[in-house]
C-alpha positions, 0 to 999 in steps of 0.5 A: 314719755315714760322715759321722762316720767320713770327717769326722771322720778329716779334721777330726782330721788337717786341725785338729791332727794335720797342723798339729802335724807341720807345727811339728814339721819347721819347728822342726827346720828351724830355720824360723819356727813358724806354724800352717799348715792343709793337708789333706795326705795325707787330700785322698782322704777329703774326696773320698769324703766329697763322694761319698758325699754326692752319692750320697746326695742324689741315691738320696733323689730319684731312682727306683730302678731295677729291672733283672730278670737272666736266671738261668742 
């Protein structure tokens, strides 16, 4: 699920919404156009698509811990 919703969002932006903005400024610049991939702004989503993976390869192989809580 969170596969879908985080990559996703980083594949749109990275593929077509970042490189369309980046020929957008070039030709308003009046500079050369080519297709630039970046991850710009969403770098923050590869991040948390790489923990959230991490995470859970890891809950697959660890053993759960059990903690008891003293109750007031």
């Amino acid at each position: 699920d969170k596969l879908v919703r985080l990559g996703g969002g980083f594949v749109l932006y990275s593929l077509l919404l970042g490189p369309i903005l980046g020929l957008y400024c070039r030709a308003y610049g009046g500079y050369p156009l080519e297709y630039v991939w970046s991850t710009g702004p969403p770098w923050f989503i590869l991040w948390l698509l790489n923990f959230t993976i991490t995470y859970a390869v890891i809950a697959q192989f660890a053993a759960p811990v059990k903690m008891n809580m003293p109750h007031p």
